[in-house]
N, C-alpha and C positions, 0 to 999 in steps of 0.2 A: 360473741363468744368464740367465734371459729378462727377472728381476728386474731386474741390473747392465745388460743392453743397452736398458730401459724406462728405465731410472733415464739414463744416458747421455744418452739420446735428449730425454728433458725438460730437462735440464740446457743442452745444445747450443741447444735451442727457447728457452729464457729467456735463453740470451745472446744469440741474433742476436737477440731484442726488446730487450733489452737497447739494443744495436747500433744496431738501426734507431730504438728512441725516441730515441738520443744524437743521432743524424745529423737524425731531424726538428727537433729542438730546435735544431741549428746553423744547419741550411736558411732556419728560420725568422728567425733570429736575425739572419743574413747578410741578407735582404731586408727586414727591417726598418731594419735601419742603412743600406741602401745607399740607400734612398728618402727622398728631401728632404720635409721637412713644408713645405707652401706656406704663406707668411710672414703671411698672414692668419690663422692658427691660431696663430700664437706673439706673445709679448708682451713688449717688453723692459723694463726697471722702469730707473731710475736714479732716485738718490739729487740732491735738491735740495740746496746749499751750506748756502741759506736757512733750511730746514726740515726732521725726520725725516721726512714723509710721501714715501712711492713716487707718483711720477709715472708714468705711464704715457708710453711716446717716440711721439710722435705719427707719425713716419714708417715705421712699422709698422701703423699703425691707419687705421681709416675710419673719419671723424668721422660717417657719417650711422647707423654700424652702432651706433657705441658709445651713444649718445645723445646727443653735443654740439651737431648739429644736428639741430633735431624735422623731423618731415614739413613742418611750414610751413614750414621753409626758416629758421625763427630760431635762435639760436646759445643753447644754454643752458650759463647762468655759473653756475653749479653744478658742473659734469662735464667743462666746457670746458677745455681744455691750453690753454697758452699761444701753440701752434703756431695752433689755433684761434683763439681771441682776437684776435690780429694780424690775421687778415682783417677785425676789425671799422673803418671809415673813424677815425683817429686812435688805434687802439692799436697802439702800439711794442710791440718785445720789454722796455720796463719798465714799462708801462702792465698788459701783457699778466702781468709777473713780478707786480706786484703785487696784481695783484684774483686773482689763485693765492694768494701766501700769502695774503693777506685773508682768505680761503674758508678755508684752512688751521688758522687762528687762532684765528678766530670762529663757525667752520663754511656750514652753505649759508644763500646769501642767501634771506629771505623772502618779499622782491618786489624788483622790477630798480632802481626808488629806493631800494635800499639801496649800491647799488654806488656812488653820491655818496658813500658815507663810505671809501672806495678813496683812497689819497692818489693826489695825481696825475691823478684824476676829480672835473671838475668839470662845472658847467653846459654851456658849451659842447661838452664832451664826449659829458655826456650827452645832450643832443640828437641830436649826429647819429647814437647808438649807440641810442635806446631804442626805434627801431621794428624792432632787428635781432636785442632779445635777450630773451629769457625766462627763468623760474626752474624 
């Protein structure tokens, strides 16, 4: 008899654990979902018309974190988004669309007199952009 009332008694014991693991697992689960990731940790991708490659949305990011702009303060056209780009003095958003795909194509520029062969960039361009950008 002492057997059956042991045996009971274990049985009971492993369902309330049972019980209580199910219930931390939800606990858990609920305060996980309930809490917003701060938008600096997340990244949203879309798709260029242009190109297969995933852009990064620049209004999500910080251009100094990702590396588009170095510590000197210059803009590197390599990593640069086009959101970036634009702040350079004479790049448009098609100035800015094309030295992306350009980079896309061809892959990373070598050194920043490469971006002359960008349609759309030319001398005068380059001038007032080559003291602002790096490779």
């Amino acid at each position: 008899m002492n057997h059956l009332k042991h045996k009971e008694k274990v049985e009971r014991q492993i369902e309330n654990w049972v019980i209580i693991t199910i219930l931390i697992i939800f606990v858990f689960f609920i305060i996980v979902t309930t809490f917003k990731v701060p938008k600096k940790f997340i990244t949203k991708y879309e798709f260029s018309e242009s190109n297969d490659f995933i852009a990064a949305n620049d209004s999500l990011e910080n251009p100094y974190l990702n590396g588009e702009i170095e510590k000197s303060g210059l803009i590197n056209i390599n990593v640069a988004t086009t959101e970036t780009l634009k702040k350079l003095k004479g790049i448009g958003d098609v100035k800015a669309l094309a030295i992306v795909d350009y980079r896309n194509k061809n892959g990373r520029f070598k050194n920043i007199n490469e971006i002359l062969n960008v349609k759309g960039i030319g001398e005068k361009t380059f001038d007032k952009i080559k003291d602002y950008i790096t490779v």
